[in-house]
KOLBA-977575 format. One record per residue: residue in three letters; x, y, z of N, C-alpha, C in turn. Coordinates in steps of 0.001 Angstrom, whole numbers, plus 500000, padded with zeros to 6 digits. Layout:
<pts>
ALAXYZXYZXYZ ...
</pts>
This chain:
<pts>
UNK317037293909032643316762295339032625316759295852031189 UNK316217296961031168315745297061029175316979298303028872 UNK317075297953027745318500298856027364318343299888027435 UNK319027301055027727319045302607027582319358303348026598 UNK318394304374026136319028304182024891319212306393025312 UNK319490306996024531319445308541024679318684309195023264 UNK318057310213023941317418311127023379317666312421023712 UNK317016313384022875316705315049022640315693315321022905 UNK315306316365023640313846316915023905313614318135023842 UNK313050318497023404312726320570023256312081320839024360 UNK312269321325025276312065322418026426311011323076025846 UNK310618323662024681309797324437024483308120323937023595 UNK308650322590022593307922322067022004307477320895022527 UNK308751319874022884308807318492023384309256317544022071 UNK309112318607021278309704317570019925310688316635020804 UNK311078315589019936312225314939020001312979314430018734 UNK314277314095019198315349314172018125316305313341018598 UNK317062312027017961317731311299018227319311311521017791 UNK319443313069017566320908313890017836320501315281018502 UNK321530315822019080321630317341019514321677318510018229 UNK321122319187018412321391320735017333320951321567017965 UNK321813323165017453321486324023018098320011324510018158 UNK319499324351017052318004324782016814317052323534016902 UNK315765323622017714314665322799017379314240322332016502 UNK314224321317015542314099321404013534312135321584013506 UNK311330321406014696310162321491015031309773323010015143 UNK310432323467016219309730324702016369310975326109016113 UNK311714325725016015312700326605015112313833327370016605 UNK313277326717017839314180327523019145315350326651019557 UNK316537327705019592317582327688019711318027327103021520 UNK318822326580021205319678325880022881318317325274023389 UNK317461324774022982316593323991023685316568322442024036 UNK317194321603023092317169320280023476318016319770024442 UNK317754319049025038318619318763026181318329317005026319 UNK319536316618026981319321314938026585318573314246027888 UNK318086313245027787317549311930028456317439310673028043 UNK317363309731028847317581308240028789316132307810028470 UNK316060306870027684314907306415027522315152304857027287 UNK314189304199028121313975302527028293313583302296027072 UNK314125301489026327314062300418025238311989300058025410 UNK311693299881024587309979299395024596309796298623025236 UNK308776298213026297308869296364026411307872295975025315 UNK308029294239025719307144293929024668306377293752024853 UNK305246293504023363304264293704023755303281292583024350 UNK302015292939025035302045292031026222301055291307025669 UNK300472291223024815299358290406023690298463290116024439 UNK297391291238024868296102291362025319295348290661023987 UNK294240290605024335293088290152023235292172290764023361 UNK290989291380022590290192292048022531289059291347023264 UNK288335291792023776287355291589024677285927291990024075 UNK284777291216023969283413291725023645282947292371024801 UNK281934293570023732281713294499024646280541293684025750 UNK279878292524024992278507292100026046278909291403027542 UNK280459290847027416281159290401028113281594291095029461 UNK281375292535029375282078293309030284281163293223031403 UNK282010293175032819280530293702033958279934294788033809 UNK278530295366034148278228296276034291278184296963035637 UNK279066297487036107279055297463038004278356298894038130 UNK278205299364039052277450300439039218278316301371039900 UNK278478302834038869279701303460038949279362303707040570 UNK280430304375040883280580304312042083281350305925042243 UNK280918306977042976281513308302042804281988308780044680 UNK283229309679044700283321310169046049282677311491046195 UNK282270311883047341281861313250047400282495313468047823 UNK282488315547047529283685315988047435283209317155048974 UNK282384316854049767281762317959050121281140318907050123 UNK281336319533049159280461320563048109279290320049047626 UNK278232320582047150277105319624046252277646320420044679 UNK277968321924044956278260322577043662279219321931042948 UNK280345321807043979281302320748043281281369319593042857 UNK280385318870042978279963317398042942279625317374041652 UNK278410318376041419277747318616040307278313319138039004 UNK279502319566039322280851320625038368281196319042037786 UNK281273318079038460282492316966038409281346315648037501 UNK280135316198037493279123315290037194278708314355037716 UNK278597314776039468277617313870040139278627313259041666 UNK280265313339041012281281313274042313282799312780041681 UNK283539312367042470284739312386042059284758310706041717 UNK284890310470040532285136308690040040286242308212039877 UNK286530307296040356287510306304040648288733306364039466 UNK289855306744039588290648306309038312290570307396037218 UNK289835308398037585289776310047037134290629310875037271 UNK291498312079035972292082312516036418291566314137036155 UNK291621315166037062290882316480036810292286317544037225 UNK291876318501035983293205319451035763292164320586036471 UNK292348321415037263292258322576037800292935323500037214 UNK292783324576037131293455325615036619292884327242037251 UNK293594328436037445293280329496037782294112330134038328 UNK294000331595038277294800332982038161295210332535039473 UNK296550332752040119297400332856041280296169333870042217 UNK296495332936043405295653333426045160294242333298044575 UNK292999332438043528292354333016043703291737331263044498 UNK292524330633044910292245329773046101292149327989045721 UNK292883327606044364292723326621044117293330325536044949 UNK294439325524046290294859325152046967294256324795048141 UNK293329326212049225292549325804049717291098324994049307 UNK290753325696048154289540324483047725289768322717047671 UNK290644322219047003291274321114047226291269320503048227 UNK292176321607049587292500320907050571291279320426051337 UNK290419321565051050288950321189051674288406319800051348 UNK288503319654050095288241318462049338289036317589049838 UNK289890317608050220290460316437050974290337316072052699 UNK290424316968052908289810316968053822288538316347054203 UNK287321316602053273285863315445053560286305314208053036 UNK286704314381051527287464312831051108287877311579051989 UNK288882312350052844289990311245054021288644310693055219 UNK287300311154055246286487310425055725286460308809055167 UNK285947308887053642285748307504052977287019306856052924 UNK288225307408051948289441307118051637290583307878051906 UNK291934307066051896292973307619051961293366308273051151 UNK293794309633051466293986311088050685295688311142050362 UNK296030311317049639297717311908049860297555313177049181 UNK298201314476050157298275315582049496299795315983048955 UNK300199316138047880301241316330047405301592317949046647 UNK302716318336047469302975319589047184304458319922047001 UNK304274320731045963305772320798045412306150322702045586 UNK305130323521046101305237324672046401305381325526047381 UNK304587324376048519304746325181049923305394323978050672 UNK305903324401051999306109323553052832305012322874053878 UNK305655321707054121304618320889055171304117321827056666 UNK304992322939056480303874324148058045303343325289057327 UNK303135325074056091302471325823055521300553325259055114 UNK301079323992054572299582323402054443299013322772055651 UNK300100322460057040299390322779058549298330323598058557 UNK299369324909058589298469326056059143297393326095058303 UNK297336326104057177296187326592056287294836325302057097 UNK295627324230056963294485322762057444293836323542058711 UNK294454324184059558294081324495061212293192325620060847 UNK293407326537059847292307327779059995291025326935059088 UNK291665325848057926289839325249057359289057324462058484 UNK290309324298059735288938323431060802289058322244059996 UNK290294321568059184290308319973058648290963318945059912 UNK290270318151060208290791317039060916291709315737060706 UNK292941315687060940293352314441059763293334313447060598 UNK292831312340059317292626311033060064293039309949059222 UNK293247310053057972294057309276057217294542310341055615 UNK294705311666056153295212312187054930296768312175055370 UNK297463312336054305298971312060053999299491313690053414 UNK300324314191054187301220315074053355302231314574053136 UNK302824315366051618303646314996051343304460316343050291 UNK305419316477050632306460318003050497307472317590049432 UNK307334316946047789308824316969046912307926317131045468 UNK308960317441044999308708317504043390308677315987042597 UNK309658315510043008309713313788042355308563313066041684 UNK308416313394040758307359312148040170306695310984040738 UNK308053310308040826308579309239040797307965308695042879 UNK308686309441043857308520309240044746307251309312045216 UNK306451310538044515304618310636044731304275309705044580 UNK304713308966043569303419307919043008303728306858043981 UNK305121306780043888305622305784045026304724305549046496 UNK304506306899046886304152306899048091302398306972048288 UNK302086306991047146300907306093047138300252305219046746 UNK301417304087046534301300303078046407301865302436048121 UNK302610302786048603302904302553049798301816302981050803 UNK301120303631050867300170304617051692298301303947051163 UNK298749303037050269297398302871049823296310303743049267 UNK296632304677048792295602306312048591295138306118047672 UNK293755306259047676292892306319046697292599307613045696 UNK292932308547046370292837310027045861294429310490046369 UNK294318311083045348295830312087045358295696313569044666 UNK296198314335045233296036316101045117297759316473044761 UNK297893316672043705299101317487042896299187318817042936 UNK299789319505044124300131321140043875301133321621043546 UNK301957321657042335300807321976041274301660321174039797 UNK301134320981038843301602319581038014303353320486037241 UNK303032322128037224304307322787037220305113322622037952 UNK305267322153038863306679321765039686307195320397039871 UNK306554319468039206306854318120039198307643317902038172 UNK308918317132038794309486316694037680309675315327037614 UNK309936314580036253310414313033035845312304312952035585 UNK312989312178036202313746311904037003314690312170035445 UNK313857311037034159314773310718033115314935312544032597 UNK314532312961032830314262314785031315315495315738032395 UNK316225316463031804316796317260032505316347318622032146 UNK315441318599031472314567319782031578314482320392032669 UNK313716321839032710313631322172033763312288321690034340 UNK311858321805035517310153321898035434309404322873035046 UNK308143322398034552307443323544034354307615323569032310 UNK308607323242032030309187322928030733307740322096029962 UNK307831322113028667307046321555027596306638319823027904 UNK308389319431027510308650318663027823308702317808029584 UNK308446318117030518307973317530031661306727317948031846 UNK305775319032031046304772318464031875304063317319030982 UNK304408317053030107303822316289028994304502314351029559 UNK305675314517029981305990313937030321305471312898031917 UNK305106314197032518304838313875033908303164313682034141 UNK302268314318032837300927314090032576300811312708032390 UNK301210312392031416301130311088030681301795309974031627 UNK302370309955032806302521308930033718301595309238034925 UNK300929310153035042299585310404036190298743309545035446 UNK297787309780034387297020309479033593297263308002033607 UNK298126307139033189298430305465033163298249305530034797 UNK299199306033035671298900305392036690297763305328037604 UNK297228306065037737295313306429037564294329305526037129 UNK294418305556035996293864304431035170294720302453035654 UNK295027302487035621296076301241036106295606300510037734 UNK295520301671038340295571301329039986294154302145040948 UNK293369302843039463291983303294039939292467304127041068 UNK292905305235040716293266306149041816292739307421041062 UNK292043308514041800291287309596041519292298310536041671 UNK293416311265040807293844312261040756293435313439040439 UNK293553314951041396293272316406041366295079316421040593 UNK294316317539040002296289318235039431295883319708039197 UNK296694320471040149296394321673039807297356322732039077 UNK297118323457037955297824323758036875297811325319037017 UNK298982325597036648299323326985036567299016327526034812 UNK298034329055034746297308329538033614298329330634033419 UNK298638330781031774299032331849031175298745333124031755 UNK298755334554030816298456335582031664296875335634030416 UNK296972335217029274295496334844028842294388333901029320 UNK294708333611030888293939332897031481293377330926030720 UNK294378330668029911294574329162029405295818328294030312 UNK295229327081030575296595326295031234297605326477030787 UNK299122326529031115300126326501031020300883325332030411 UNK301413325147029703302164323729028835301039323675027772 UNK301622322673026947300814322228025979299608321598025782 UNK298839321859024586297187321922025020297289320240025025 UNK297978319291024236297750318301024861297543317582026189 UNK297919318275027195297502317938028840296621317995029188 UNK295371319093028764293681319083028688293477318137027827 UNK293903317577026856293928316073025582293701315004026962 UNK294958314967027235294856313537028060294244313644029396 UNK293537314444030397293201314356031289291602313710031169 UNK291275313805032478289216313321031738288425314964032373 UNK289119315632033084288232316712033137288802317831033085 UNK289105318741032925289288320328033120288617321303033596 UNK288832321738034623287889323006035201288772324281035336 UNK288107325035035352288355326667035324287906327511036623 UNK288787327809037293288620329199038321287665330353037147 UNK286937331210037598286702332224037178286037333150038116 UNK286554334514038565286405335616039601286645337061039349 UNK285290337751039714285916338812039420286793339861040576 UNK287632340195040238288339340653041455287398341399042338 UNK286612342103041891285707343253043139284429342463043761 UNK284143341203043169283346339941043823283512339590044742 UNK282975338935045701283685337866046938283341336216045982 UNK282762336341044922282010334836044576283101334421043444 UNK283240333219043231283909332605042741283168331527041883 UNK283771331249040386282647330357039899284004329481039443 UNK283268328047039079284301327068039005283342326386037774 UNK284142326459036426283477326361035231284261324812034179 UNK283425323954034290284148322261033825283976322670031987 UNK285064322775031496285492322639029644285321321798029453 UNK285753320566030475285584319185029182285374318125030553 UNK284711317409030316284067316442031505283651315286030412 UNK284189313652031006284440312579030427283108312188031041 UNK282522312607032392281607312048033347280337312638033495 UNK280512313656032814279480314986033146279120315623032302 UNK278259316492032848277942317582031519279187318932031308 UNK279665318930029979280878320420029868279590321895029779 UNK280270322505030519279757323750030923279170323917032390 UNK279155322740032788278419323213034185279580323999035072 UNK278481324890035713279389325988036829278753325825038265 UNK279853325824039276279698326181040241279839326892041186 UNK279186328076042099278956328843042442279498328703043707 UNK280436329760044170281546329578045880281613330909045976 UNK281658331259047176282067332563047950282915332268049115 UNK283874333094049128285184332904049741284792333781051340 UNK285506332954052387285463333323053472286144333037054307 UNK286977333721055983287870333251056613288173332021056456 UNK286756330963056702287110329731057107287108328713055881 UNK287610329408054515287816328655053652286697328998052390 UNK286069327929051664285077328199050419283796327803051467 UNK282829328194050932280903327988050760280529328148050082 UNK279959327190049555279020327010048076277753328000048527 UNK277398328230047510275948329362046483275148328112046490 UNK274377327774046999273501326840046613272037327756045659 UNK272185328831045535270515329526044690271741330573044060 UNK272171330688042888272968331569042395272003332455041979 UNK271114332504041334270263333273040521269951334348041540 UNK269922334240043199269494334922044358270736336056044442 UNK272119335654044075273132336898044340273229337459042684 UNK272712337127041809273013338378040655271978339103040066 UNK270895338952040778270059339641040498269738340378041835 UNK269571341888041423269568343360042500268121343547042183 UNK266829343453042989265687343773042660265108345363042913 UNK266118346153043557266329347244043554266463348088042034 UNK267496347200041303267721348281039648266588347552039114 UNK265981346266039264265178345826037898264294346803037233 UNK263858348160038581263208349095037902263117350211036961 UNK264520349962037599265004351321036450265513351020034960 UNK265689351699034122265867351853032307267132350734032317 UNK266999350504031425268424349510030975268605348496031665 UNK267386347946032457268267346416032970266839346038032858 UNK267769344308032271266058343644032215266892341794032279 UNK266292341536033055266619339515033425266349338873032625 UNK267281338048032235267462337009031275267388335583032103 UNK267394334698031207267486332658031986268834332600031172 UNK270058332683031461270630331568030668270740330041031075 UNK271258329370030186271410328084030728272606327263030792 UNK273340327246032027274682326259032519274667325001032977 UNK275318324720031720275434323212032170273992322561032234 UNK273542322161033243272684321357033580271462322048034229 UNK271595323503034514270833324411035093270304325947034814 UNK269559326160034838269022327608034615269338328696035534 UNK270170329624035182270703330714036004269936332088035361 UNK269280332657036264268721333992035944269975334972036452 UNK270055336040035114271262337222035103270435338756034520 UNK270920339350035487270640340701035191271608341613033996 UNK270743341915032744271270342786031670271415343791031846 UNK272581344845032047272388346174031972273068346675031000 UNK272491347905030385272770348176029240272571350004029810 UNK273880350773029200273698352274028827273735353076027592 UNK272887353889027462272837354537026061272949355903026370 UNK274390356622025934274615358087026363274776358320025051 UNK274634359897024655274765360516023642276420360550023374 UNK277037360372021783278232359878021455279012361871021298 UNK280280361444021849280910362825022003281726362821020997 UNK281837362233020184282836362359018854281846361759017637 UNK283031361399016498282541360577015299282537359595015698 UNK283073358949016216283166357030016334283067356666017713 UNK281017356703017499280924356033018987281124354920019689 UNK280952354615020839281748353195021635280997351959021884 UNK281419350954021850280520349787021639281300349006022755 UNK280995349422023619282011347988024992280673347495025577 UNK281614345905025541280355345011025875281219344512027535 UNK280872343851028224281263343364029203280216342016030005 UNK280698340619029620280263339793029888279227338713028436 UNK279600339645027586278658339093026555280159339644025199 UNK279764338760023839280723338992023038280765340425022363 UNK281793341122022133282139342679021609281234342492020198 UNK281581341469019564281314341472018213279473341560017991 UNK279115340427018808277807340259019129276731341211018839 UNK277767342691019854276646343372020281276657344203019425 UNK277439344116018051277380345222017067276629344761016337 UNK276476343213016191275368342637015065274256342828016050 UNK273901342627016731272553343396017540271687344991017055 UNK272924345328017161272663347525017319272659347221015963 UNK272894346522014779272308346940013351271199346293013180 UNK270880345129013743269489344426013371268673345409013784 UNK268756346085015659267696346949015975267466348504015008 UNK268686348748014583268690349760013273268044349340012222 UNK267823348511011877267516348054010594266092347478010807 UNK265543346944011682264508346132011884263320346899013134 UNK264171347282013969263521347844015301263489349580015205 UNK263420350167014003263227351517014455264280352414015554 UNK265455351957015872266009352431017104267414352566016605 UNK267851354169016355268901355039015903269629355079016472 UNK270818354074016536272053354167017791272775354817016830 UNK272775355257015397274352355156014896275522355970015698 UNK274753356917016087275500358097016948275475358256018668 UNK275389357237018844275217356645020578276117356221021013 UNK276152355759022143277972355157022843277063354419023559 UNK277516352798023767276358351876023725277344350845024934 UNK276651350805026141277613350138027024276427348658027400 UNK276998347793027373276420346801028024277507346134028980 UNK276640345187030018277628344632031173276347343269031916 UNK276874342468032009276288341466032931276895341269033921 UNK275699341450034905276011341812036540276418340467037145 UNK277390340996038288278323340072038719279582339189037898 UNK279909339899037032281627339352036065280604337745035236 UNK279723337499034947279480336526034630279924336461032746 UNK280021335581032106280588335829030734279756334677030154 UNK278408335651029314277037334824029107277912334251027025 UNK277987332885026603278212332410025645277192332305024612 UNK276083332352025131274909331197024548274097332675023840 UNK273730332328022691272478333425022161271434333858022272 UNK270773332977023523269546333468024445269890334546024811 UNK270808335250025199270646336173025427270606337328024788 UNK270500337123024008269993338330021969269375339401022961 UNK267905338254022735266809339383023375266624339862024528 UNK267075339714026055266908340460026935268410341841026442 UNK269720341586025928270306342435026082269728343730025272 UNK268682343279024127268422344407022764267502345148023809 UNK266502344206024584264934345447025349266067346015026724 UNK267133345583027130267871346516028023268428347629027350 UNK268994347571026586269467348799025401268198349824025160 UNK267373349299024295266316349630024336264856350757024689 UNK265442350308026462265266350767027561265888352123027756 UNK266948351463028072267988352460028272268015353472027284 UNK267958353516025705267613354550025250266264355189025088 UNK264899354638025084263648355334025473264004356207026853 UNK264672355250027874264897356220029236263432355535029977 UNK262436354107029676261637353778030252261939352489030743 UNK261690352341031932261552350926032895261121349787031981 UNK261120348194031973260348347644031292259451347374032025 UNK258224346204031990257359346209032649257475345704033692 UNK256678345204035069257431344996036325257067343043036164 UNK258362342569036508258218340978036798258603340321035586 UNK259453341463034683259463340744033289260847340097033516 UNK260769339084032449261994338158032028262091337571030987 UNK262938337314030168262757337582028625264359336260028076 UNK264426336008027371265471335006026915265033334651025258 UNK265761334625023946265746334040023065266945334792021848 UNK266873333940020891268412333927019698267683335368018149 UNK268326336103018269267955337147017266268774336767016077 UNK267496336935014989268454336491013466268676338279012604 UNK269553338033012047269518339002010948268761339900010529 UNK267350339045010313266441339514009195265020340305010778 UNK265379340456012047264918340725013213263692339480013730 UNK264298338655013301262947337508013606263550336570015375 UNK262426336478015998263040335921017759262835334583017349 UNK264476333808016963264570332550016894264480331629018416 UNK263848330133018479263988329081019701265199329179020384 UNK265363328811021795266616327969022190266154326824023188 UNK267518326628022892267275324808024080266416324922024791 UNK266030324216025925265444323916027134264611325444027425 UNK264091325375026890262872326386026801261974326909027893 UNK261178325273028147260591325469029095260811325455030644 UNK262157324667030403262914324598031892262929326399032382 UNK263367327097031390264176328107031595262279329290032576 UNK261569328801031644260650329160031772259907328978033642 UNK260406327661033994259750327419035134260725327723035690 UNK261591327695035967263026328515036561262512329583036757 UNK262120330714035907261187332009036363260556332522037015 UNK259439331250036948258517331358037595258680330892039114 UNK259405330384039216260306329681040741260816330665041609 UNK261219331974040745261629333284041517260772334055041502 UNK259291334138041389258641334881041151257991335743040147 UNK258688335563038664258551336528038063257669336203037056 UNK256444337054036880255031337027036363255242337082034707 UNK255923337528033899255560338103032786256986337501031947 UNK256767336729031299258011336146030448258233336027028739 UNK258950336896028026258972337299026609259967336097026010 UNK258884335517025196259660334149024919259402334143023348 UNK260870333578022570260483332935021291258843331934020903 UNK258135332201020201256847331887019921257118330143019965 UNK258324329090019876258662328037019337258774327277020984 UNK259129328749021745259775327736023186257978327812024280 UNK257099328333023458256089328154024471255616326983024424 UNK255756326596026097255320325263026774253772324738026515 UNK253263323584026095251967323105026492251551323165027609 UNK251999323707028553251076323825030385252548324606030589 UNK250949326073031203252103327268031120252267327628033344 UNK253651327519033656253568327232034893253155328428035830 UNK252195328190036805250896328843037757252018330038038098 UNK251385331419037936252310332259038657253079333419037629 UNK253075332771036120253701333458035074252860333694033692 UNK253065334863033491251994335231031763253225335112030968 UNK252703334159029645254043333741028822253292334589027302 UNK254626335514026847254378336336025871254785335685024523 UNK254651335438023464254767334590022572255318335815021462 UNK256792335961020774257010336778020076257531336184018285 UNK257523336793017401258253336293016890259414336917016024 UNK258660338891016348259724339899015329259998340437016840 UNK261063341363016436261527342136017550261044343226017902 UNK260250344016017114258896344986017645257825344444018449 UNK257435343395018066256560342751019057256803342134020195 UNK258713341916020579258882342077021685259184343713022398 UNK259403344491021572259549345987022385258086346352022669 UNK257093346213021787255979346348021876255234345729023786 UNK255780344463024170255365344047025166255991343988026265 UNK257232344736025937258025345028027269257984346837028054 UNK257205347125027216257181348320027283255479349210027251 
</pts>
């Protein structure tokens, strides 16, 4: 048996320290270290390096998760020996989504669901209102590390579901849970054992009140995927947004709406955020952005009221604050159009939170709009990156975004002069711009 030796651990950092003191010498907090046993190293086991031409090439092999949105979030399905951190604001359903997921899962493979928050007639009942059938899923009701893993290794489970990686604790830390130090601790033995025994671990993580995982950012370090809840409370839809994917593309989102009998995927998102009712009126005009792997059409709305003081208001909502002030001076400076004394509201419909700079130009001709007080033209849709000097710079996937458009119908598309396609698709007039008058000029 390997010697025991003792250590210090910070509760707050995870530093460690091979004496006690009152203060952390790492992060400077007081009464935090607390002791644990730690196994002597073994030795080492003198692998040899392996050529890469040597390796099989097997043909990955992925589970579905039920969902196609979710499949596609995960880059194509859930792979063997994967571990994916979930994360999101309390009730907004990361428990039932899962269970669902396990639920189709325990068709192919053995599931173990592990929960350290509710009791075993709690994830009953919830199983009985999703209509889940069990036929080789496993509950399982403790915090123990140690005994989870245990018990699926006993249980044979190929997939395992962690609710939630905050309440698990490792046997050696007398930390509390939830602590620096255990989840770092209790990450880093999911992750080996995963990898080791090709078992597909879910871990679902409790988020700050700034909406970032909880513990240290190293736990998004060592996992292979991270996804994000994101909802707006007055929504019923729910989007599920992948940061970092080992398997997939980072950024892809997927689209869910919540209902008695659990989640249903959005299979046509572009169909619930766009209202073809406002497209007519002043200040809203459709953009393509592009997620992940797909083209999502979003409705811009933008208001321009006369400013009731000296220092008028610039709130953006769904697009960056800063953004939209370098916007309102280019169109000052370049576009003829006098906001200085305006109160300037923009918002993208349905809580969506657009990153990408395609969307320059539909938000400037919604503004635009909104201050002429005129409709733009009917069937328009517009996407590209505004520079400084008012010139309509390219973006990515151009033409995708373009036939995406035209897929919903919409005739008339104001595009950077760089992203027009060699074969322009049946159904759409493609406007070729390259200053920003000559796109107000044709939206109007």
């Amino acid at each position: 048996m390997a010697k025991q030796k003792t250590a210090y651990v910070c509760a707050q950092c995870g530093a460690h320290s091979v004496k006690w003191a009152g203060q952390c010498p790492d992060c400077g907090a007081w009464n935090t270290l607390s002791e644990f046993r730690v196994a002597a190293a073994a030795a080492a086991s003198g692998a040899e390096a392996t050529g890469l031409d040597a390796l099989e090439l097997d043909p990955e092999e992925r589970y579905a998760t039920g969902f196609a949105e979710f499949d596609r979030v995960l880059g194509g399905g859930l792979v063997p020996g994967a571990v994916v951190l979930l994360g999101g604001d309390p009730g907004v359903g990361k428990s039932t989504l899962l269970q669902q997921v396990s639920g189709h899962v325990q068709g192919a493979v053995p599931v173990l669901y592990a929960t350290g928050e509710e009791s075993l007639r709690q994830v009953s009942q919830r199983a009985r209102r999703l209509a889940i059938e069990s036929t080789s899923l496993k509950v399982l009701a403790d915090t123990g590390l140690e005994n989870v893993l245990g018990e699926v290794r006993r249980n044979a489970s190929r997939v395992l579901i962690i609710d939630s990686i905050q309440t698990m604790t490792a046997a050696e830390l007398t930390s509390a849970p939830g602590s620096v130090a255990q989840l770092r601790e209790c990450v880093g033995r999911i992750v080996q054992f995963a990898k080791q025994n090709e078992v597909s671990v879910f871990v679902i993580g409790h988020v700050t009140k700034e909406g970032a995982i909880a513990g240290p950012r190293v736990v998004e370090h060592m996992v292979d995927t991270v996804l994000y809840f994101e909802n707006d409370p007055a929504s019923r839809y729910t989007m599920i947004r992948s940061v970092k994917n080992r398997f997939g593309a980072t950024g892809e989102m997927g689209v869910f709406a919540m209902t008695g009998c659990g989640f249903r995927e959005v299979r046509n998102p572009s169909a619930i955020f766009l209202s073809r009712d406002t497209l007519a009126e002043p200040g809203s005009v459709v953009s393509v952005a592009w997620e992940g792997s797909r083209a999502l059409l979003v409705e811009m709305q933008a208001l321009v009221a006369d400013g009731g003081g000296g220092y008028p208001k610039r709130v953006a909502q769904g697009v960056d604050q800063n953004r939209l002030g370098l916007l309102l001076a280019v169109m000052q400076r370049h576009g003829d159009a006098q906001l200085g004394s305006e109160d300037v509201f923009v918002n993208v419909v349905g809580g969506l939170k657009m990153a990408e700079t395609a969307v320059d130009l539909p938000t400037m001709l919604s503004v635009v709009s909104s201050f002429r007080d005129r409709p733009c033209r009917e069937g328009l849709v517009s996407f590209g990156e505004i520079g400084l000097a008012g010139e309509v710079r390219p973006v990515r996937y151009g033409e995708e975004r373009i036939a995406a458009a035209a897929k919903q119908g919409f005739s008339c598309a104001i595009v950077p002069r760089a992203n027009v396609p060699r074969k322009t698709p049946a159904g759409i007039e493609i406007v070729a711009v390259s200053r920003i008058r000559e796109a107000f000029d044709a939206a109007f």
